[in-house]
N, C-alpha and C positions, 0 to 999 in steps of 0.2 A: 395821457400821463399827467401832463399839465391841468386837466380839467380836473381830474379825480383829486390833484395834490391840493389844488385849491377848495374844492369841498370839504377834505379831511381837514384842512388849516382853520376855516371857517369855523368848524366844528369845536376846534381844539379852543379856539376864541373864545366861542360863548360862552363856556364855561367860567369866566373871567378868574381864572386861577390865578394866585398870587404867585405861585413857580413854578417852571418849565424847566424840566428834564430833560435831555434832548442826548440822544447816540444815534448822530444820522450814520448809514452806509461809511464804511470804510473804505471798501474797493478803490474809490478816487485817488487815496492819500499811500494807497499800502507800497512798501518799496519793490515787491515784486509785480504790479499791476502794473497798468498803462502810466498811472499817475494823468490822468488828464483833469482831476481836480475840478474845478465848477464846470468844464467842457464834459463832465461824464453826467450823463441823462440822471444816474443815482443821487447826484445833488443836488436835483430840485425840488425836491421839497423841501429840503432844512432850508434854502437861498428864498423860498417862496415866504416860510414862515417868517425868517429878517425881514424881511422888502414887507410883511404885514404889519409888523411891531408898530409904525411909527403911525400907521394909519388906522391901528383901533383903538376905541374908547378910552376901553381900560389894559393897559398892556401888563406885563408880568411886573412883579415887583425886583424877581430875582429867576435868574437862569443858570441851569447849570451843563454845559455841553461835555462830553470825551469823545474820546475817538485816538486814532494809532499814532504814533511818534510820526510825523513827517505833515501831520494837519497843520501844525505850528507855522509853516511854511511853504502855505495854500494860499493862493490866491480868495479860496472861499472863506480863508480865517481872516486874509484882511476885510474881503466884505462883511466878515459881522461884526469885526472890530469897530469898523468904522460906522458902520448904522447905527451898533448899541452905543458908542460915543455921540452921534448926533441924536438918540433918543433920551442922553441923561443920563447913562450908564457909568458905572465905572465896573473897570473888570479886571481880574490878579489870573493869570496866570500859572499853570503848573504841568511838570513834565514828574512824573512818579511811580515808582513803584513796588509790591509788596517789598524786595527785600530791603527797602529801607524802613520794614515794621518788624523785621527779623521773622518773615515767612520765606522759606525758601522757594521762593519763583519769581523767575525773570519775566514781569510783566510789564513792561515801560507802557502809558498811557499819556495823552497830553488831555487836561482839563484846563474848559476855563470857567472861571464861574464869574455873574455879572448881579450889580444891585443897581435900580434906579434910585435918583433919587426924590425921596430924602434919606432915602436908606445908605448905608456906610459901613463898609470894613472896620471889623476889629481895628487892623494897622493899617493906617490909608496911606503910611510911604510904600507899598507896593504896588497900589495901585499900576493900572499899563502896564506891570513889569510880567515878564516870565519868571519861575522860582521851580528850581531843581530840589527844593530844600523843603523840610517839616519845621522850622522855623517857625511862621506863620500859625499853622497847629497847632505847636506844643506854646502859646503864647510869647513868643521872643519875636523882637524886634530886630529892625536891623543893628542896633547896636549890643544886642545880646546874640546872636545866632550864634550855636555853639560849633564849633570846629566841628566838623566830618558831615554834618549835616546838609550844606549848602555842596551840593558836589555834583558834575555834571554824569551822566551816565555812564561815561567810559571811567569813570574810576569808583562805579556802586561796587568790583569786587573787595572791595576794600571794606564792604560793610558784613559782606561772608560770615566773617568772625563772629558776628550777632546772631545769627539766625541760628532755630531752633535747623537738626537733623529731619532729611525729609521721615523719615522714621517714623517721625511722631505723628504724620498727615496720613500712616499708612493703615489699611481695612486689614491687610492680612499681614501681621508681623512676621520676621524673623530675624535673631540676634545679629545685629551691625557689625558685633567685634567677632564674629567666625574669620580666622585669618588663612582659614585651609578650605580649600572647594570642597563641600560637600553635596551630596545628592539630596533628593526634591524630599527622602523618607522625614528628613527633619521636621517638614511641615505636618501640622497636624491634616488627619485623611480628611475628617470633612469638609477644611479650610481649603485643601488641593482640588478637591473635586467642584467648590466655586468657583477656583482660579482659573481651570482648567481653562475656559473658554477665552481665557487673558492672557494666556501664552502667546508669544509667539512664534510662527511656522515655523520650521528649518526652511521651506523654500524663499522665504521673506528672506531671511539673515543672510540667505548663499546670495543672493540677490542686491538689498539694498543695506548690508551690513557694515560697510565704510559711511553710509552717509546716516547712520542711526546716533541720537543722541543717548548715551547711556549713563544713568548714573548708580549709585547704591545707595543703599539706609544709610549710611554715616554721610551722603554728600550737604551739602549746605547750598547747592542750589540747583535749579529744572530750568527747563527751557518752559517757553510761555507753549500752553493747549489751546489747538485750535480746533474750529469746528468739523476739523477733517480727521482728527484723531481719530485710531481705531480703524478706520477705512483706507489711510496710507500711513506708510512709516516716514516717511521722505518730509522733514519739516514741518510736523506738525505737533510737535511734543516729543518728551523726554521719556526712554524705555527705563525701566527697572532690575537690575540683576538680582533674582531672587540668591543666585547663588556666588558669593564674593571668593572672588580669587586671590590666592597672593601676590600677583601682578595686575592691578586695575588698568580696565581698559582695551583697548585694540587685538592688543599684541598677546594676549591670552582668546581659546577657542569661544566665541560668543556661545557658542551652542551648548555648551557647560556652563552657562553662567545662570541658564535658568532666567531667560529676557522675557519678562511680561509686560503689557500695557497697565498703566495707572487706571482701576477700577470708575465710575463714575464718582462712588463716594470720597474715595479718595481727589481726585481732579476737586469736587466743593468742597475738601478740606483744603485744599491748599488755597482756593480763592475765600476762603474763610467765613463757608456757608455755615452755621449754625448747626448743632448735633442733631437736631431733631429735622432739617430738611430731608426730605426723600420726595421723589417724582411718583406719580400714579401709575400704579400697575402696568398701564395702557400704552404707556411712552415707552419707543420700543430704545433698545439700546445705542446703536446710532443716531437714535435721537436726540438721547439723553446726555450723548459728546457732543452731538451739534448744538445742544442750549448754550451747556457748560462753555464752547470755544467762546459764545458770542454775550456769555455773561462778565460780570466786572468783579472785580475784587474787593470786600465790603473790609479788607484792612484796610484799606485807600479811600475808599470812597467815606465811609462812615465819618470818620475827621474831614475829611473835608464838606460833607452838606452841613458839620456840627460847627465848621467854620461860619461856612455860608449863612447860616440861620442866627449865628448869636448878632446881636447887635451891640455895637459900645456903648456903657454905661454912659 
């Protein structure tokens, strides 16, 4: 394992790239894992590629890492704090996600992104720091950040009120404001007959129908998709009630509500894939959830490599 990580690092070297990307393995940091952080064999490569920085030629100019809410406080995030410190780095910190771009999905992500130097942040009082906030982003300083902005995760539903309806993220519509259960005839036949394979079971619901997350077109926010989507209901994204009751929620029949899984295309519109992405033919559809769990959110991400890259006048 070690042999081969160091060949591919070597590799990644010579190309003497001015930035590195970097989404090591998750598994380490995830809250329902082992948590064994640099003690899990999955983090050696990214520990191999730190421990190379200070030892080649030419090293990055600028790095930019993510990975799951709980890397923040890894053992593996002080070792790269500290190496990219003793290589000349500086590095800002960020814990983020869409629904503080007003998309409805609960994706918390920690980034950090790093500049050697001579290179330097827009605003170098953050430097070392963590930042829960678009501050930094939207060109405000610490003495300008604007109220709601700066806000730790446990009070993002406070940003709710922003976001667009998942509605708008959805491949096959149907009217939000239906306030009486109605049956599936509403939907147009050919749109049903795609969805059909997106239903989900009656034996799923009779099954794991306490522990489904459910929401409707008029909600303002999803639970984050994982690469297990579609293959279990149990924690790995948010179902869809095609058909809205006048009681939302539990306490009405799921089995009338018309519960579907969120399409692939729909899943990249919420991570804010561009209208023209689609996958090849080829990619079978469990696949194509398993990308989607393990891809990033380009409202989150796009501002901050746009951060990363500008440099101060």
């Amino acid at each position: 394992m070690m042999f081969m990580s160091t060949i591919l690092v070597t590799v990644l070297i010579s190309y003497g790239a001015d930035a590195w990307l970097l989404s090591p393995p998750c598994q380490p940091y995830t809250r329902q894992g082992l948590q064994k952080q640099s003690g899990d064999a999955r983090a050696s490569s990214f520990l191999k590629i730190l421990e190379l920085i200070p030892q080649t030629k030419q090293p990055p100019k600028m790095l930019f890492v993510e990975n799951v809410v709980g890397f923040e406080t890894s053992d593996t995030r002080t070792k790269m704090v500290e190496i990219l410190a003793n290589s000349e780095f500086f590095t800002q910190e960020f814990i983020l996600s869409p629904l503080q771009f007003a998309v409805p999905y609960s994706r918390p992500r920690y980034f950090c992104m790093a500049k050697r130097k001579p290179l330097s942040f827009q605003f170098k009082v953050f430097n070392n720091q963590l930042l829960y906030s678009l501050g930094p982003l939207l060109g405000q300083n610490e003495n300008t950040l604007i109220d709601g902005f700066d806000q730790a995760p446990e009070n993002w539903d406070k940003l709710l009120q922003s976001c667009e309806p998942v509605e708008s993220f959805l491949e096959f519509k149907n009217s939000s404001d239906q306030a009486d259960e109605e049956n599936l005839e509403n939907i147009a036949e050919g749109n049903l007959i795609k969805m059909e394979k997106f239903f989900v079971p009656s034996c799923l619901i009779d099954r794991w129908g306490s522990a489904m997350d459910i929401i409707y077109p008029d909600s303002k926010r999803c639970c984050c998709f994982t690469k297990s989507y579609y293959r279990y209901v149990k924690g790995t994204g948010s179902l869809l009630a095609t058909v809205q009751p006048k009681d939302k929620g539990k306490t009405s029949s799921l089995k009338e509500q018309g519960l579907r899984y969120f399409t692939p295309r729909e899943v990249a519109n919420l991570h804010s894939f561009p209208e023209d992405f689609h996958f090849p033919q080829h990619i079978s559809l469990r696949q194509r959830y398993a990308l989607l769990g393990n891809s990033l959110s380009i409202a989150v991400v796009a501002p901050l490599l746009c951060y990363l890259f500008t440099q101060p006048l």
